[in-house]
N, C-alpha and C positions, 0 to 999 in steps of 0.2 A: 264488382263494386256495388257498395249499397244504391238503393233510388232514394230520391227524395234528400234533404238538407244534412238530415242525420237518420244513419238507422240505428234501427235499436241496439244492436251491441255494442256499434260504435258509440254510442252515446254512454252507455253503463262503463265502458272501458277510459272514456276521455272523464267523465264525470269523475267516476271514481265510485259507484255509490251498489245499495243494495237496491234490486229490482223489488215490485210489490205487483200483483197483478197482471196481465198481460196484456202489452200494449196491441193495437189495431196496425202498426207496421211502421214502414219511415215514415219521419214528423218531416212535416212541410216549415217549421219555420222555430222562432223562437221569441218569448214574449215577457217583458216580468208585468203587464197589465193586464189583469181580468177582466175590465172593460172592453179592449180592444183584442183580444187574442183570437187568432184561426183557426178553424180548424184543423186539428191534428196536429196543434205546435206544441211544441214545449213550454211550459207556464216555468219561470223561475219563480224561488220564493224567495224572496228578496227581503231583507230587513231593512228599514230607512230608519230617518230622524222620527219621522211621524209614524209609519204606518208599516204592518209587518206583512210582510206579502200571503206567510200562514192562514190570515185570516183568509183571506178569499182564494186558498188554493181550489176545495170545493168549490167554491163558482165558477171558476177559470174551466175545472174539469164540468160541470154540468154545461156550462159553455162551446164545447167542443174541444178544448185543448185533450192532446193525447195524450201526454204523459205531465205531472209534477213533481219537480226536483223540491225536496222537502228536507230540514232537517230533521222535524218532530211531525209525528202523525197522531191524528184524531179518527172516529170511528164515520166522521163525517167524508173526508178524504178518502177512506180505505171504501166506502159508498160510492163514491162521486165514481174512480177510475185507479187509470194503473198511476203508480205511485215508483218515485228514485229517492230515496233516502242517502242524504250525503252528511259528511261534516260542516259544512257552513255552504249554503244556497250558490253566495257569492263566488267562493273562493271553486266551488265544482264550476263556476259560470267563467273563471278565473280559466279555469284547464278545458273546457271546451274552447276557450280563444285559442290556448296553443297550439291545441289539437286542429282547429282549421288552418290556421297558420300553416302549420306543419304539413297539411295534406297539400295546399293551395301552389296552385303551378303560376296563380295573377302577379303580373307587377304590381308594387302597390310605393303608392307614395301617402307621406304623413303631413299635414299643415297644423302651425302653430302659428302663435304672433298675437301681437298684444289688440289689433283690429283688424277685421276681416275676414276673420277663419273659417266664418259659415257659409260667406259668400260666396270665399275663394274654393272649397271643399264644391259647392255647388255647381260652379263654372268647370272645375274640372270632372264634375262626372257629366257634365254634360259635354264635353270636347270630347272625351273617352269615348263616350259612346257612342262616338262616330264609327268609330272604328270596328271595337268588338264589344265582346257583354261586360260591365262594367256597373262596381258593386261599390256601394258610396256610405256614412254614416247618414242614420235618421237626426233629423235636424239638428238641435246643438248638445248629441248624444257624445261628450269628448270628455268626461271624467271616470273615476275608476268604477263606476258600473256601466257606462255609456259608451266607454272605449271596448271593454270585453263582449257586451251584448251585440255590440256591430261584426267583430271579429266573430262569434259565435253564427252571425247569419250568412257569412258569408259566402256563398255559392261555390258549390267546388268546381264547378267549369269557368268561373267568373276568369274571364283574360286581363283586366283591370282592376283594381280598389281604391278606394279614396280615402281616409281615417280623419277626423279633425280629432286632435288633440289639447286640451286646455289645463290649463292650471289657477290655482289661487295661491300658493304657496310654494316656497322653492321644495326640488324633491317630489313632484306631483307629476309632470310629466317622465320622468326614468323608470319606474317601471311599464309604462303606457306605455313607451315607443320600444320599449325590447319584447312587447307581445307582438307590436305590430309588424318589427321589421322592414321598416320601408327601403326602398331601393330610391325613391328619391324625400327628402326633406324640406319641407319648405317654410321659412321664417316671413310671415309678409311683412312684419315692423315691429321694431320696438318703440313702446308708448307709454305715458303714464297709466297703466291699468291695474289694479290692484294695489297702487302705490305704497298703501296702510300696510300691506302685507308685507313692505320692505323695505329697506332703508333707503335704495337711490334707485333709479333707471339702471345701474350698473349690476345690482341684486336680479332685476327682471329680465335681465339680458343673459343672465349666468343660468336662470331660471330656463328658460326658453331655448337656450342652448344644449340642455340635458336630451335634446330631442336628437340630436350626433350621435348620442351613444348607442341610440338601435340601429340603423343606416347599415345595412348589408354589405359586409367585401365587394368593394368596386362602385357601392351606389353615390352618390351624386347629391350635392345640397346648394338649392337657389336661395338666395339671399338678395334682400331690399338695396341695391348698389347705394342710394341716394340716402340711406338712413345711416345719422351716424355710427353707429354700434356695426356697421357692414365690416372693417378691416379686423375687429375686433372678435365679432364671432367668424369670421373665414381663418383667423389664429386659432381660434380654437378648435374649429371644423378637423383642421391640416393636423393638431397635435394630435387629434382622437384615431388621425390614419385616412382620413377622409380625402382624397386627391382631386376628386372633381368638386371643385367650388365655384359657383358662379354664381354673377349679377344679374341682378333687372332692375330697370328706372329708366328715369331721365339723362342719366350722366354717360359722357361720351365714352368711358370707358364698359359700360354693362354689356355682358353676353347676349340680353334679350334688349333693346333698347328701343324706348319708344321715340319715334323721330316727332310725329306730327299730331295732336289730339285735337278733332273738335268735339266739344261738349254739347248734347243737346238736352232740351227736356224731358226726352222719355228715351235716347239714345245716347250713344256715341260712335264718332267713327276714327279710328284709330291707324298712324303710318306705324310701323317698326321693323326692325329686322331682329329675327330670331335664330342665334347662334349665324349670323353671316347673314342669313336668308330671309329678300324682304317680302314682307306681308301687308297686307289693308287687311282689317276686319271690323266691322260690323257689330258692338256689343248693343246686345237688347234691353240692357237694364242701363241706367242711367248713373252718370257723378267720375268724377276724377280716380277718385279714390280706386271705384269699380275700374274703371280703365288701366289704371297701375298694376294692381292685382292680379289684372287679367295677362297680361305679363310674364308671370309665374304661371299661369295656367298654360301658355304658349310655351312656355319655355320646357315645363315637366311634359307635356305631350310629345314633345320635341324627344325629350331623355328617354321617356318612357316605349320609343319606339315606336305609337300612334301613328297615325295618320295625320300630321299637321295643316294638313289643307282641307280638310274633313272637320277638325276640331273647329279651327277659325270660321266655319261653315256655321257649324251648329251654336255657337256663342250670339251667334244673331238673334237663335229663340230663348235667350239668356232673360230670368226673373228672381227681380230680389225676391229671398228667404221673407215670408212671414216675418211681420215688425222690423224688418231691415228696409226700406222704402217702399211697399208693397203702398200703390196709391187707388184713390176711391174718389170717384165721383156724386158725389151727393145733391138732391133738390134742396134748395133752398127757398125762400120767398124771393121771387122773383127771377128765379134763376138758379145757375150751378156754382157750387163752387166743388175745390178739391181739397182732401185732407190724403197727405201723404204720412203712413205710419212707422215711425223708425222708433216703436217702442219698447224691443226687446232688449235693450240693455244699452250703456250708454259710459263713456269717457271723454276725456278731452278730445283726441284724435278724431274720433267716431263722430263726438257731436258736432265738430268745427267742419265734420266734411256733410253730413245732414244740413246743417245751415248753409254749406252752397249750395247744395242742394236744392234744398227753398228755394232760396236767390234766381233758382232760373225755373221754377214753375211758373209759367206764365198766370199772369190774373187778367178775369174780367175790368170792366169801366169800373172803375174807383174802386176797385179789391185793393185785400192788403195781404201782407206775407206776413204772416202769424206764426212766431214759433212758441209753442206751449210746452216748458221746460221743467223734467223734475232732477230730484238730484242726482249728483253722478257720486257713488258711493264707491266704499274702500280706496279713498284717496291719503287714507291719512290726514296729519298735521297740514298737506299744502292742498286741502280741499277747500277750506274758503279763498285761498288765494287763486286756485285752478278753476273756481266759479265765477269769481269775478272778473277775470282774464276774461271771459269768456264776452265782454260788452265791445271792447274791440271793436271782434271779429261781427259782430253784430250791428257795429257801425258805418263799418269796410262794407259789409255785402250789404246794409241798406237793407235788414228787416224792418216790417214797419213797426210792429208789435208783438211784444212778449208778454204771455202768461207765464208766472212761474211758481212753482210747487217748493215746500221742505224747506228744511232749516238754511242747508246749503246753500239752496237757490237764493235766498235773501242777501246774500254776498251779491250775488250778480244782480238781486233787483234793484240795492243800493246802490251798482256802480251803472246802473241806466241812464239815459235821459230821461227827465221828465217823460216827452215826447212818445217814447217808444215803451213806457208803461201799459201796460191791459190790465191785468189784475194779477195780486197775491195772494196765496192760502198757504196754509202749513202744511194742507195734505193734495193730492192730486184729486179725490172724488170732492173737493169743497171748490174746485174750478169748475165742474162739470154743468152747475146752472148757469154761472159767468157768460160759460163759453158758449152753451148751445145757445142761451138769449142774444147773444153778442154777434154771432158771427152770421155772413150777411153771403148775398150769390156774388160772385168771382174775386172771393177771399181765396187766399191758399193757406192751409194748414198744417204744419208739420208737427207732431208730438214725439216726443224724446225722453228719455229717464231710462238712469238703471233699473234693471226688476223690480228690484224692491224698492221704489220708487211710485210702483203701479201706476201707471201711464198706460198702459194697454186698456182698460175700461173706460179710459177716455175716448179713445176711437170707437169701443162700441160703443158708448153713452149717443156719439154724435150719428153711427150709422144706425140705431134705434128709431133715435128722433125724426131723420131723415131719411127719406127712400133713397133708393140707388139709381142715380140718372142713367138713362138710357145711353148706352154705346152709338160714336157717330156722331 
């Protein structure tokens, strides 16, 4: 058996491609970024919208990578190291996923859903690896270079896997989950997300559902019990051949069910029984949402043959994903306050559960709950109506003040109160002096926006301005 992630033959053989040079032995790893790449990994050259990974194959290899899969060479390349000439970067990056697939002795389960994927993918590699070695995607790497590059890294002793899968469009997820082959499947909800991309909630369920089609003889799909679309994808589960179908939620009928939740500000502590068997555990990252979810994590450890009392163990040292509630505590004049950042992308669902979130950070004397909102994008036609929905829920949980970004957002600033106004801009960086002038010690701050929204420079702009209060 080769050492190392990939050896060389193996790799010219799964690739597909003509060797150039001679490599230094088994590559340690796999990378399409020249910035970031290890030594003795494989640089993919990757073509994107913007930028063609060609250019900086030479630098990847002056960098230490050991080999680059190339389709066209320069005399700079053939300088730098050893060189793999393939027909498209990609599509060789495409057959190395099969090829670890193929070799891989791991369980592995897929997550999709319209919120929660990254969180949920995260929770279970961390239950996983209670048990044994356990091989997870890099952050919200779930599209069709993001899904093969993970499967490409994957460990060939790994006893576990985790894949998050994503879509924008139907037909996006089918051929992602026939590389991955998961033994179990997991839906954590359907939601308005992408909604522009389709005509109803009934298109994104049909969508989300193409995740059955990879699902291994014999493997097993948990599904949201409490979300409408649950009888409707378990129909389809069962038509595809799929016989283990099962619930998680609140409803007395679910396989994994959660009996009792208390919500705290940086925790939760959760009753349920999982498939019969009852459990307490201890989740480390905070909000309902998290707690639901976690649900599916218990319940695939469960399937996946794991160590269940090990998993619920480890979910204790559980942290939201980067821009999914990662919180900060910051100096202010005269004190601290918190900015909790849930910037990396953003829906109805997503944003209604960040806003209770808010709701229960505690604030200093005379703080205020600050939500600074940009827009929630590819909603389609019912996106001004899905932003302005959104005052509600704002007035149920008793925020006290909204900053809001983008054209969208202006749906919901006009269906505010007076009251609960802070300011409006049409872009996220024209809040940024508002905000930092504005916000005082034991305010809580929460910021929200789809990506392209940019609402993530807001949270640096604020931990810029302000040092990081000391822990304790």
């Amino acid at each position: 058996m080769a050492e190392g992630l990939w050896g060389v033959d193996e790799l010219v053989k799964a690739a597909r491609g003509e060797l150039i040079g001679t490599p230094r032995g088994a590559f340690t790893g796999v990378s399409i970024d020249s910035r970031s790449v290890g030594d003795n990994e494989i640089f993919v050259a990757i073509k994107g919208d913007r930028m063609d990974g060609h250019d900086f194959a030479a630098a990847a290899l002056a960098a230490g990578a050991g080999i680059a899969i190339v389709s066209r060479v320069d005399d700079a390349m053939r300088a730098a190291g050893a060189l793999l000439v393939v027909d498209d970067p990609l599509a060789a990056l495409t057959r190395m996923a099969q090829a670890a697939r193929a070799r891989s002795v791991a369980k592995i389960v897929g997550v999709t859903g319209s919120v929660g994927k990254t969180g949920t993918k995260e929770a279970l590699k961390l239950a996983l690896s209670g048990s044994r070695l356990t091989h997870a995607s890099a952050a919200s790497f779930n599209n069709h270079w993001g899904v093969p590059l993970s499967l490409a890294r994957l460990p060939r002793d790994a006893a576990f896997a985790v894949f998050e899968i994503g879509m924008n469009h139907a037909g996006e997820i089918r051929p992602l989950v026939k590389l991955v082959q998961p033994h179990v499947a997991i839906i954590t909800t359907i939601a308005p997300s992408h909604l522009g991309n389709f005509d109803s909630l009934d298109g994104i369920a049909a969508a989300k559902a193409e995740i059955f089609e990879g699902v291994v003889e014999g493997g097993a799909v948990l599904l949201n019990r409490d979300n409408e679309y649950f009888g409707w994808l378990s129909d389809r589960a069962r038509k595809l051949g799929i016989g283990r179908v099962y619930g998680f939620g609140r409803d007395a009928a679910a396989d994994v069910r959660l009996d009792k939740v208390a919500l705290h500000e940086d925790c939760s502590c959760l009753s349920a029984h999982v498939f019969g068997e009852p459990l307490n555990v201890k989740l480390g990252a905070p909000g309902e949402h998290v707690a639901l979810n976690s649900l599916a994590v218990l319940g695939a450890v469960q399937l996946m043959g794991a160590d269940l009392a090990l998993g619920a163990l480890a979910l204790s040292r559980l942290e939201p994903p980067k821009g999914r509630g990662v919180r900060h505590k910051l100096k202010a004049r005269g004190g601290v306050f918190s900015v909790v950042d849930e910037s990396y992308n953003a829906n109805p669902a997503s944003m209604k559960a960040a806003l209770a979130l808010l709701a229960r950070v505690s604030t200093g004397k005379a703080g205020r709950r600050i939500a600074v909102l940009g827009d929630m994008l590819e909603l389609g036609s019912q996106g001004p109506e899905l932003h302005a929905g959104l005052a509600k829920t704002i007035d149920e949980l008793g925020i006290d003040t909204v900053y809001a970004a983008g054209p969208l957002m202006r749906h919901l600033w006009d269906a505010l109160a007076a009251g609960r106004r802070g300011v409006y801009a049409a872009s996220a960086a024209q809040l940024a002096e508002s905000l930092i002038n504005d916000v005082q010690a034991g305010d809580a701050v929460m910021i929200k926006g789809s990506l392209g929204s940019r609402m993530g420079p807001l949270v640096e702009a604020l931990r810029t301005q302000f040092p990081q209060a000391e822990e304790g």
